[in-house]
C-alpha positions as a Markdown table, in Angstrom:
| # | Residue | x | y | z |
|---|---|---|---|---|
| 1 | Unk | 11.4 | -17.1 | 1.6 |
| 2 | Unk | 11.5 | -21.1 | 2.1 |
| 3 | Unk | 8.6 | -22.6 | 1.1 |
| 4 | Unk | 9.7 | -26.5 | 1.1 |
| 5 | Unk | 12.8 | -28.8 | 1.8 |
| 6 | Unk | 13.0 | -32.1 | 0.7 |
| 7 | Unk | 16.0 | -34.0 | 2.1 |
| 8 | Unk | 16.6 | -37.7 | 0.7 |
| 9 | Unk | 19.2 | -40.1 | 2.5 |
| 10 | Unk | 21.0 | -36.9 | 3.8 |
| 11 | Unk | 23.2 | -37.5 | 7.1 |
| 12 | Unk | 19.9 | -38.7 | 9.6 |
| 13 | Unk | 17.4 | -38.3 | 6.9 |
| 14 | Unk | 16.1 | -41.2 | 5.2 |
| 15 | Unk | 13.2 | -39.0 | 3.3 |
| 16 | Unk | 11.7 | -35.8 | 4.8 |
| 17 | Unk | 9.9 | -33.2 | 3.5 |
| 18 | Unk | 9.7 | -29.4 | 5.8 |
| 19 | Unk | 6.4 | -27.2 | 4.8 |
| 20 | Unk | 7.5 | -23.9 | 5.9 |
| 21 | Unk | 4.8 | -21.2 | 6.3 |
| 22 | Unk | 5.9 | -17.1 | 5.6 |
| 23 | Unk | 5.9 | -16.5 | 9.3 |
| 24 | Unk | 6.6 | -18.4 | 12.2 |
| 25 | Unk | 8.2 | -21.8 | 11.5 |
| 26 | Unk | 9.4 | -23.7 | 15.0 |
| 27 | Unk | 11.4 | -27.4 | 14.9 |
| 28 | Unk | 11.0 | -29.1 | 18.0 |
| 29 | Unk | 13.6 | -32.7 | 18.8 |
| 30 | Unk | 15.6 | -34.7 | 20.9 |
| 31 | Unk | 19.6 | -34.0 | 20.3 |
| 32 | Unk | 20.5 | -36.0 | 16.7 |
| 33 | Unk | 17.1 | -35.4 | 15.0 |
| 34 | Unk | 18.6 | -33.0 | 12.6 |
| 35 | Unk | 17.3 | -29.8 | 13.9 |
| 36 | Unk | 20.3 | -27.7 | 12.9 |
| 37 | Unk | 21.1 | -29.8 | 9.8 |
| 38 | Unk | 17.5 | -28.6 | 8.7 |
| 39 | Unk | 18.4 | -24.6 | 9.3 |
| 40 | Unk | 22.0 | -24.7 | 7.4 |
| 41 | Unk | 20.1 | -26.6 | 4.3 |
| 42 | Unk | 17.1 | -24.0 | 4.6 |
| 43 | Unk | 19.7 | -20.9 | 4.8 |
| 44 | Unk | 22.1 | -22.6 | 1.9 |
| 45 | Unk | 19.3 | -22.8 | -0.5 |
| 46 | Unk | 17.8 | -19.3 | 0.7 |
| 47 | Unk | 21.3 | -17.5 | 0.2 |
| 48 | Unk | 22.3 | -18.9 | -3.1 |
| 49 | Unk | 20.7 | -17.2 | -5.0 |
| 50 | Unk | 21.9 | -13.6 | -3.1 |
| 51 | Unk | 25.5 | -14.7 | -3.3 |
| 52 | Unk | 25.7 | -15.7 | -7.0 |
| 53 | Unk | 24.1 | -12.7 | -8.4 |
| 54 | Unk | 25.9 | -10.5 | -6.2 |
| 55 | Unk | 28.2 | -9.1 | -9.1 |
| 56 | Unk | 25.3 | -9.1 | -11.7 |
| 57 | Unk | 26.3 | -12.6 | -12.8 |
| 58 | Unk | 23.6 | -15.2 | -14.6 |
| 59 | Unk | 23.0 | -18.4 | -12.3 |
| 60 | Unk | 24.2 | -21.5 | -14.5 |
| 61 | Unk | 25.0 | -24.9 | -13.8 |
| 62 | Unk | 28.6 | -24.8 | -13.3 |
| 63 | Unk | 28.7 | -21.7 | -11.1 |
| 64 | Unk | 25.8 | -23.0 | -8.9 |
| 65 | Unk | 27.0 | -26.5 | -8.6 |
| 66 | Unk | 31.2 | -24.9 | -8.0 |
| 67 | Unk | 28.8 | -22.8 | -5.1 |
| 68 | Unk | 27.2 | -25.4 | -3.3 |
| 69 | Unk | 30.1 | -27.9 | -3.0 |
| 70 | Unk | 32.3 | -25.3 | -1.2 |
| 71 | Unk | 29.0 | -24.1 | 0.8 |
| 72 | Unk | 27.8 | -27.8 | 1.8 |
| 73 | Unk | 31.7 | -27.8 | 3.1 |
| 74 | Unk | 32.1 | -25.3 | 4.7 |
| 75 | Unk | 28.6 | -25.2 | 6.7 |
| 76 | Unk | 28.7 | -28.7 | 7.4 |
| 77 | Unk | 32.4 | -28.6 | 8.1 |
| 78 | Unk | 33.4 | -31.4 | 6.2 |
| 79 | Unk | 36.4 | -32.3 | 3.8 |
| 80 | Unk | 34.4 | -34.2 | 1.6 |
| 81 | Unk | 30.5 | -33.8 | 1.3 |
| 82 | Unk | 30.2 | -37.4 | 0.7 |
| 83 | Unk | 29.8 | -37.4 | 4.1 |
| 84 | Unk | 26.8 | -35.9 | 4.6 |
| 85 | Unk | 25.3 | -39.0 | 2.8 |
| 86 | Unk | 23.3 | -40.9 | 4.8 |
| 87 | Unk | 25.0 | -44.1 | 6.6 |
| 88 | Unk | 24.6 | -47.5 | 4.3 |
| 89 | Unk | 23.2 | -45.4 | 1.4 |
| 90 | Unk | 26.0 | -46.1 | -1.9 |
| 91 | Unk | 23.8 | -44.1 | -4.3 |
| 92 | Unk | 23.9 | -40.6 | -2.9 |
| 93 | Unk | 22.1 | -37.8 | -1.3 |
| 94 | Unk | 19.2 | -35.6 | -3.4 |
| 95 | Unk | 18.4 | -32.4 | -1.7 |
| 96 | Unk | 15.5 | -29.9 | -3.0 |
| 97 | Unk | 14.4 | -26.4 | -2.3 |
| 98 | Unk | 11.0 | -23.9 | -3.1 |
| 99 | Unk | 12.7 | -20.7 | -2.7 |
| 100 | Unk | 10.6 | -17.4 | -3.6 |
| 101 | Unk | 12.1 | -14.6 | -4.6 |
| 102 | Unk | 10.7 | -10.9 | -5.3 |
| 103 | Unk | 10.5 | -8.7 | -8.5 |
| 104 | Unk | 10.5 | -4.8 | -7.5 |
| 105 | Unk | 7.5 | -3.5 | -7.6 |
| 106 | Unk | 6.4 | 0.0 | -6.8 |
| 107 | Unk | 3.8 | 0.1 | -4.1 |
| 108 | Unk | 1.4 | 2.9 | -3.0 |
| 109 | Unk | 0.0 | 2.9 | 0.8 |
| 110 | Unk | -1.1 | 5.7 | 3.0 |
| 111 | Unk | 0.2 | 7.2 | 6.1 |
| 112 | Unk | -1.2 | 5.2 | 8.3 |
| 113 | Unk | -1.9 | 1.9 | 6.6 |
| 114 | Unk | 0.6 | -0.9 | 7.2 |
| 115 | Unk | 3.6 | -1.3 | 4.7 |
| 116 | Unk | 3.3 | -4.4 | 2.7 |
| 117 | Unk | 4.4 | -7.9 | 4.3 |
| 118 | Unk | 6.0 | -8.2 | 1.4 |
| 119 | Unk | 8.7 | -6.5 | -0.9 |
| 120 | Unk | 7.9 | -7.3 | -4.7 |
| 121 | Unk | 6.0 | -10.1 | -6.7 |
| 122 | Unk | 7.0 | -13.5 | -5.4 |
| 123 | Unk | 9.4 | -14.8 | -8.2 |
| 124 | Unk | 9.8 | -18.7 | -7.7 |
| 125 | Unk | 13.6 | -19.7 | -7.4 |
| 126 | Unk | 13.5 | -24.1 | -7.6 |
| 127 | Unk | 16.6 | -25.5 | -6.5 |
| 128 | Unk | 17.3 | -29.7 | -6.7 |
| 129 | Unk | 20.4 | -31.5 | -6.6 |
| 130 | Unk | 22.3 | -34.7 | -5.9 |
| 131 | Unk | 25.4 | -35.2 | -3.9 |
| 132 | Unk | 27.1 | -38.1 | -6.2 |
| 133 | Unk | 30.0 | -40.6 | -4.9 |
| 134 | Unk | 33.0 | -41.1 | -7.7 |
| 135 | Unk | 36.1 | -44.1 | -6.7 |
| 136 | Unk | 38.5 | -42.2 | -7.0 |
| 137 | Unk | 37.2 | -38.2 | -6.4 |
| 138 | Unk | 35.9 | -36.7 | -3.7 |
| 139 | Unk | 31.8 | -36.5 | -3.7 |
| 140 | Unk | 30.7 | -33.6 | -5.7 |
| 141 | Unk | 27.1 | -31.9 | -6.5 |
| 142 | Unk | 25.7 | -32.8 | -9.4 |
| 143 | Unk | 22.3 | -29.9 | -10.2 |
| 144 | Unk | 19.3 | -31.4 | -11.1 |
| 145 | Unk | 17.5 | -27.9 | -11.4 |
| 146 | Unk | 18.4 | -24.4 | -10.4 |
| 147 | Unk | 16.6 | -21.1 | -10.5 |
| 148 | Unk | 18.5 | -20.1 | -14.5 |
| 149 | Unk | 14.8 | -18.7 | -15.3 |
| 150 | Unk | 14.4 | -16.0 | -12.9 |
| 151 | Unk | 13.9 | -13.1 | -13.8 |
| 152 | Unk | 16.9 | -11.0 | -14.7 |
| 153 | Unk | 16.1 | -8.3 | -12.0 |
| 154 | Unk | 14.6 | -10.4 | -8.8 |
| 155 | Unk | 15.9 | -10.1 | -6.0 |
| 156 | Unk | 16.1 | -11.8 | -2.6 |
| 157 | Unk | 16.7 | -10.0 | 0.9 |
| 158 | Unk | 20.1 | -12.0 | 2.6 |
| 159 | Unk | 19.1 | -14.6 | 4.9 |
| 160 | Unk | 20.4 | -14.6 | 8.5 |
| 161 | Unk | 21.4 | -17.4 | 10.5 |
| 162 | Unk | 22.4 | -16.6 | 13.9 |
| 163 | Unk | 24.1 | -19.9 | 15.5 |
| 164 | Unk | 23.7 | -21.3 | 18.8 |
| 165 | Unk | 27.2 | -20.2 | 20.3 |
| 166 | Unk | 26.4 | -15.9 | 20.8 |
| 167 | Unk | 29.3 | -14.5 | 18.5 |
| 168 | Unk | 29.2 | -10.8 | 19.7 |
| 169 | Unk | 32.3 | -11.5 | 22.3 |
| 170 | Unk | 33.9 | -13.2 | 19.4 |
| 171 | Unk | 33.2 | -10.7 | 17.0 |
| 172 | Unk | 36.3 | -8.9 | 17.0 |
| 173 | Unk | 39.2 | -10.4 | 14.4 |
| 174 | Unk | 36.8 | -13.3 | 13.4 |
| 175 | Unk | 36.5 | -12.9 | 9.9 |
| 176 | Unk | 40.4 | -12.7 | 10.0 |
| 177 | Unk | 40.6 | -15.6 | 11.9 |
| 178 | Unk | 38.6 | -17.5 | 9.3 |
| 179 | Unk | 40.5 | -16.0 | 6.4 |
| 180 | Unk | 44.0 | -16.8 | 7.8 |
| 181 | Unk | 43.0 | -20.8 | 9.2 |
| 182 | Unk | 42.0 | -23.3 | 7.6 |
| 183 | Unk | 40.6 | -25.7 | 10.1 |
| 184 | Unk | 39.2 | -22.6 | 12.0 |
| 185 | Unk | 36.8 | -24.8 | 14.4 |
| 186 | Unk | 33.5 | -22.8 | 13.2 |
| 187 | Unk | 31.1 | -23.5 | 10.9 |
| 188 | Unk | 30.6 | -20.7 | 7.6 |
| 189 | Unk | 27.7 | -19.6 | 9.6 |
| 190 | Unk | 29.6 | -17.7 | 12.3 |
| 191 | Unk | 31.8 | -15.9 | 9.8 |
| 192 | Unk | 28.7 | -14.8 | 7.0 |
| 193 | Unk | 27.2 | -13.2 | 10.4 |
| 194 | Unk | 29.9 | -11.7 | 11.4 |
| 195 | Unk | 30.4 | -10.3 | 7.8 |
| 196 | Unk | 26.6 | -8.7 | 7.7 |
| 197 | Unk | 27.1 | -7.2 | 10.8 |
| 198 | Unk | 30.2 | -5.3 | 9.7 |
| 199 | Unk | 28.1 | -2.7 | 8.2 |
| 200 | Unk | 27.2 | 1.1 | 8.3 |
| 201 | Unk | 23.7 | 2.2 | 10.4 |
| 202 | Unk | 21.7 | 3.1 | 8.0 |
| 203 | Unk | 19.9 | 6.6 | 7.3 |
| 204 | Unk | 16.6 | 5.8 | 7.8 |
| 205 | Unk | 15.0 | 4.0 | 10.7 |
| 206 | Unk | 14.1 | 0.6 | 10.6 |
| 207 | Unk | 10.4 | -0.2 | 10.4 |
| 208 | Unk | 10.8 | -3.7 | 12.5 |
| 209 | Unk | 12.0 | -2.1 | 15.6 |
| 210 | Unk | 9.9 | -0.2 | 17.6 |
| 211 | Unk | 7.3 | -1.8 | 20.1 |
| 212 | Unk | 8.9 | -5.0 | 21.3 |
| 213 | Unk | 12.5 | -3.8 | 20.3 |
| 214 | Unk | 12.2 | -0.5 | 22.7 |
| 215 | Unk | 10.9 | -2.6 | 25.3 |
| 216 | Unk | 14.4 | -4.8 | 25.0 |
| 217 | Unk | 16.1 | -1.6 | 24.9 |
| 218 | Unk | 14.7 | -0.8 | 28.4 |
| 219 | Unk | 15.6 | -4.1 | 29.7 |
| 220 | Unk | 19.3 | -3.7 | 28.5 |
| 221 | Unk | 19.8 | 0.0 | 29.6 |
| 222 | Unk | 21.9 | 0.5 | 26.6 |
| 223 | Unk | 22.4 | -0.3 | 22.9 |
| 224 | Unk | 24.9 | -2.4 | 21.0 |
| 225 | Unk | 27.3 | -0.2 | 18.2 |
| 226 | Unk | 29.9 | -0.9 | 15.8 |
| 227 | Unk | 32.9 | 1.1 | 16.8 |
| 228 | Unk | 36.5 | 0.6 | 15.3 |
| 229 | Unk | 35.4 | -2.7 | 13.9 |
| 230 | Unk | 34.1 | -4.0 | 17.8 |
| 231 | Unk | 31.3 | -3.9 | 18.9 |
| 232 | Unk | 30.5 | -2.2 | 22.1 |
| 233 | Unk | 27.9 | -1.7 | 24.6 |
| 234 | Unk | 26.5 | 2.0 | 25.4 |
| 235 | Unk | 24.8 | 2.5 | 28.3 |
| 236 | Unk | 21.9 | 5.3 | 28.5 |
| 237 | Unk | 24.4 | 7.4 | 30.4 |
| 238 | Unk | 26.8 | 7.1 | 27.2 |
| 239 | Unk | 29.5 | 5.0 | 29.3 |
| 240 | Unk | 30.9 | 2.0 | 27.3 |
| 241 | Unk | 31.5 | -1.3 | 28.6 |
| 242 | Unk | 33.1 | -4.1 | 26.2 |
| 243 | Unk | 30.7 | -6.6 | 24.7 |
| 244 | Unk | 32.8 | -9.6 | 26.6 |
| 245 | Unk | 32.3 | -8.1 | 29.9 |
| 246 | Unk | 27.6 | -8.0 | 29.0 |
| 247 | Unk | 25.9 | -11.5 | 30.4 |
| 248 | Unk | 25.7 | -13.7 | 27.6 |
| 249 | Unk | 22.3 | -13.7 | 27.4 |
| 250 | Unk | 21.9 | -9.9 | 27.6 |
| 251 | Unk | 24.6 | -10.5 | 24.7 |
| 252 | Unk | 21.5 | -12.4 | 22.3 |
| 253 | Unk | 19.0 | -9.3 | 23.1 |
| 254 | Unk | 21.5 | -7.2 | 22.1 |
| 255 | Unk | 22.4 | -8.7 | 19.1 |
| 256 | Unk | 18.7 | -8.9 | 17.9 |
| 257 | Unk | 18.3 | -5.4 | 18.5 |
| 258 | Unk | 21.7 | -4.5 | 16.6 |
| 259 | Unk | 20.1 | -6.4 | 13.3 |
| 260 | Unk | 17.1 | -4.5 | 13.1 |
| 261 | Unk | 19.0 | -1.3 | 13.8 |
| 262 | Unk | 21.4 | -1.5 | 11.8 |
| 263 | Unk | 19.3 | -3.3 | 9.1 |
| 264 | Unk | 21.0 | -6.5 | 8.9 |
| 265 | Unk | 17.2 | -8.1 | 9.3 |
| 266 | Unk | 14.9 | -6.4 | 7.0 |
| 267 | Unk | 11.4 | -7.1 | 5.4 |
| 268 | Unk | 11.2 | -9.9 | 3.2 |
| 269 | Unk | 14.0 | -11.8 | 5.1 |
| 270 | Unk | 14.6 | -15.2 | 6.4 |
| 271 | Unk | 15.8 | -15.1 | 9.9 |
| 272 | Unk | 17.2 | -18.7 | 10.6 |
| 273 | Unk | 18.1 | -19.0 | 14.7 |
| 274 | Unk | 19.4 | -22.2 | 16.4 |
| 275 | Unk | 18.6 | -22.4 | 19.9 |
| 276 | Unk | 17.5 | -19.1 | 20.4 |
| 277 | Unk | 16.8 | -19.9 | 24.3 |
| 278 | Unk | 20.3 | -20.6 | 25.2 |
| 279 | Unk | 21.3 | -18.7 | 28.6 |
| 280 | Unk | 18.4 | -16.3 | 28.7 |
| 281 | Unk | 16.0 | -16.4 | 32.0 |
| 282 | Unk | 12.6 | -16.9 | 31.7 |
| 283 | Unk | 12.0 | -13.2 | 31.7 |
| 284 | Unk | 14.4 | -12.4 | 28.8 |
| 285 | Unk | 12.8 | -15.7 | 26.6 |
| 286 | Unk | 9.4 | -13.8 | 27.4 |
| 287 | Unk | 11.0 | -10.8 | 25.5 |
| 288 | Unk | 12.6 | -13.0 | 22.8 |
| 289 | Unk | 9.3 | -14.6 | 22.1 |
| 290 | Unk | 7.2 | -11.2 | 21.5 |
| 291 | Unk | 10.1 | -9.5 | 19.3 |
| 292 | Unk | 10.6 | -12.6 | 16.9 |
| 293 | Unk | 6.5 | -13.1 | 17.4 |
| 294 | Unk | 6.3 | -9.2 | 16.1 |
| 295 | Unk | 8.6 | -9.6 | 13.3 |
| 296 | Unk | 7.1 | -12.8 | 12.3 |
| 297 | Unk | 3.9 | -10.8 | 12.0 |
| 298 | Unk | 5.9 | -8.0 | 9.9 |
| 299 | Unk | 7.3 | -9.5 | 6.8 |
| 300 | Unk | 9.8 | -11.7 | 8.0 |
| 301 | Unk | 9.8 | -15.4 | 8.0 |
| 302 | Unk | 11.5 | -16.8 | 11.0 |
| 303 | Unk | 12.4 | -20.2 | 11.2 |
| 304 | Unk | 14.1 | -21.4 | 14.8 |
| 305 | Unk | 15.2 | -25.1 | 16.4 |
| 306 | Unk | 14.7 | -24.8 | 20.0 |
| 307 | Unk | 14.7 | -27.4 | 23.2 |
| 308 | Unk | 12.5 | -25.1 | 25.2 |
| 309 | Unk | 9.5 | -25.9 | 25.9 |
| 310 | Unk | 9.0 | -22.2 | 28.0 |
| 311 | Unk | 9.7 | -20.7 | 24.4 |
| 312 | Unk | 7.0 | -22.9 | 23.1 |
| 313 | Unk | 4.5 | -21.7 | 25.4 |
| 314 | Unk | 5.2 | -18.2 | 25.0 |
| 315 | Unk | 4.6 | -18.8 | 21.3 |
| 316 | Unk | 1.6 | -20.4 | 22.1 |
| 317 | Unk | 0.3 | -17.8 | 24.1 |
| 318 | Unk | 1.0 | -15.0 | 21.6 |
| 319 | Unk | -0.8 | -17.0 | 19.4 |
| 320 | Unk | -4.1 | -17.0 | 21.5 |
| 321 | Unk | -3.6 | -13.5 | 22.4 |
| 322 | Unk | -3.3 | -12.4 | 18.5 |
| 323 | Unk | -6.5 | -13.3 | 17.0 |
| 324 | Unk | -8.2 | -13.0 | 13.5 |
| 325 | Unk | -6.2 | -10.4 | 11.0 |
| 326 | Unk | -3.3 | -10.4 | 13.6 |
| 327 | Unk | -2.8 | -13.8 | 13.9 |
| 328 | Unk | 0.6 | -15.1 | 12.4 |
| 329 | Unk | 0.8 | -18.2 | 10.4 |
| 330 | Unk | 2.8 | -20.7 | 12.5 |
| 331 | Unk | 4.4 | -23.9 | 11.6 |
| 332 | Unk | 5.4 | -26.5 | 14.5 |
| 333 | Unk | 8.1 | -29.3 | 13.4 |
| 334 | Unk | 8.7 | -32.5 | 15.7 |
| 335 | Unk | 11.7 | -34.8 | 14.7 |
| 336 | Unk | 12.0 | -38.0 | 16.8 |
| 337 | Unk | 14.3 | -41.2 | 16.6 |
| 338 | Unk | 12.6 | -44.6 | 15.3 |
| 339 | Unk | 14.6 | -47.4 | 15.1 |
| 340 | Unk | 18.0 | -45.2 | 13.7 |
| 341 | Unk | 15.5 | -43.3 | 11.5 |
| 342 | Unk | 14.3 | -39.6 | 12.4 |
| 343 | Unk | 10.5 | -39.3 | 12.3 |
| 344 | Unk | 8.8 | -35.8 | 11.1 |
| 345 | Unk | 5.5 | -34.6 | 11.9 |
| 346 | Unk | 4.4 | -31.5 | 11.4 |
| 347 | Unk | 1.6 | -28.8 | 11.1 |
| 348 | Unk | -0.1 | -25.3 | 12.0 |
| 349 | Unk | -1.1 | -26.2 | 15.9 |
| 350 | Unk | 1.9 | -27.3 | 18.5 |
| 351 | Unk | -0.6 | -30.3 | 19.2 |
| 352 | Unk | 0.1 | -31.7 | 15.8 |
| 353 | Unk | 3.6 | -32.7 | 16.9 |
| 354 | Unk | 3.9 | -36.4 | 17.4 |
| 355 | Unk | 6.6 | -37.0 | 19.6 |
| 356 | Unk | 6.4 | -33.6 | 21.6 |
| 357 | Unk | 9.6 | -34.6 | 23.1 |
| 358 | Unk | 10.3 | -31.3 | 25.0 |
| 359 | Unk | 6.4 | -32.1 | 26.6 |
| 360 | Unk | 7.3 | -36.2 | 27.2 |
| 361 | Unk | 10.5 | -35.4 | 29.2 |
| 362 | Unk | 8.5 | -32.4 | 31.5 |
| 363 | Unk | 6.0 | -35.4 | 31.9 |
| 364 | Unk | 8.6 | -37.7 | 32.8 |
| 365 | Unk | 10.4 | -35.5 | 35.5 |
| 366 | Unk | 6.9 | -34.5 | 37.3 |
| 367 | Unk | 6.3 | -38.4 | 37.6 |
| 368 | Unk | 10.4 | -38.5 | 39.2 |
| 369 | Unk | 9.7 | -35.2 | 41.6 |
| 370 | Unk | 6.1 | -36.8 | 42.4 |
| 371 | Unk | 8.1 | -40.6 | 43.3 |
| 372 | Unk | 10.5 | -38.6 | 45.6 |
| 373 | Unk | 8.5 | -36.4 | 47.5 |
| 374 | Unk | 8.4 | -37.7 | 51.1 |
């Protein structure tokens, strides 16, 4: 889970710091405030720590720093990371992360209670490092701290980050595509999805899916499967129609529902989605809202940049509806422009964003329509 993210003199950021809360974390700006910048940083730190103990190795200094050069790269797209150091700045970028991981731990519950929010004891995984300028080399990372004390055996779910272009029509091939080309015009986040949803469905059931998810389901008339290395749309009536040929939208429904299926989301994960809106109707961002509201509610922390000011409402009205024990921690994030510098306000209550550009604008075009009425 992300607890914190400090940027310093990083691309738009002169100094920020993000307070993430376990559940439902929403960052709110005007185009070139960062928004996505602040969900690749989030799910780089989160997914570190996954990736470099993946064959049982120990997290050093060398490894992690080797890690997050060719990482920063190749989620920022970028030949040299010096880049992503803030215009005018000569001394650098510092970027720091909270980052909890779990220890297993073996937990007892009845039949009907609840299962745990959470999957083991919250291990603490501290990341901090510079991006340093040399003459005559290319920028590199230089680690200031990294999570080396951990224990031997936690553990942390894989986060998610679903981008704001749907991949499911370009599924098919891409991870080839991204092995064969090197200036393959996608980010590293469109080929790590692709690669966790190129897995098996699993045995048992997952927890996170019923309620909202059967309700998508409905709306869909069909289900999403991994077939031949494609993925395909079945009807109810057991007819297949080729992902490519489902409205895009429809495509992003479907997609959520395939990662709590098929596992890809789980308990304990961070579920990182930019733009989450993007060609769905009103009705299908009601739907949207209440399945990421539900999960948000069930373990997983879900952290999302969005323009829509619908989506904010629905949130908001979720909110209201879920009171005392079901009420899910929220976190709202506004990031405006001063002067060349991004501005960052932040807290638990969509009112504590300060400017609530999405709100200004709606203001603005009532004030237009009312002018031009006859």
């Amino acid at each position: 889970m992300l607890k914190q993210l400090t940027l310093n003199h990083f691309t738009v950021f002169k100094d920020a710091r993000f307070d993430f809360g376990p559940g439902l974390n929403l960052l709110v700006g005007d185009n070139g405030t960062g928004k996505t910048q602040v969900l690749k940083l989030g799910y780089l730190f989160c997914r570190a720590w996954p990736d470099l103990t993946a064959r049982r190795s120990r997290v050093n200094v060398q490894r992690a720093e080797a890690y997050l050069d060719e990482r920063l790269a190749g989620l920022f797209r970028v030949s040299d990371i010096g880049g992503l150091i803030r215009r005018g700045h000569k001394n650098g970028a510092r970027l720091a992360a909270a980052v909890d991981g779990h220890i297993p731990t073996l937990q007892f519950r009845l039949a009907s209670d609840a299962p745990s929010p959470s999957p083991g004891l919250p291990e603490p995984m501290p990341w901090a490092v510079q991006i340093k300028r040399s003459k005559d080399q290319p920028a590199r990372v230089v680690a200031e701290q990294i999570p080396d004390e951990a224990a031997v055996n936690a553990f942390m779910p894989r986060p998610i980050f679903v981008p704001s272009k749907e991949i499911v029509s370009l599924f098919k091939g891409l991870i080839g595509l991204f092995e064969g080309y090197r200036n393959f015009p996608l980010d590293d986040t469109y080929r790590d999805l692709a690669v966790s949803l190129s897995t098996l469905e699993p045995m048992a059931a997952s927890e996170l899916l019923p309620g909202v998810g059967q309700r998508i389901q409905k709306l869909l008339g069909g289900d999403l499967v991994l077939e031949d290395g494609d993925l395909v749309f079945v009807r109810e009536d057991g007819s297949r129609l080729e992902s490519q040929l489902l409205a895009e939208g429809h495509r992003k429904l479907a997609l959520l529902i395939y990662m709590l299926r098929y596992g890809v989301i789980e308990r304990g994960s961070t579920l990182f989605w930019d733009e989450p809106e993007a060609n769905l109707n009103p009705a299908a961002i009601r739907l949207l809202a209440e399945a990421l509201h539900a999960l948000a509610g069930q373990g997983v922390q879900v952290i999302l940049a969005t323009h829509s000011l619908f989506l904010l409402r629905e949130f908001e009205i979720l909110q209201l509806q879920a009171q005392g024990a079901r009420r899910v921690p929220a976190h709202y994030f506004g990031l405006g422009l001063l002067r060349g510098v991004v501005t960052l306000t932040q807290g638990s209550d969509v009112v504590d964003i300060d400017p609530l550009i999405l709100l200004d604008e709606n203001l603005k075009q009532n004030d237009r329509y009312m002018e031009a009425a006859p």
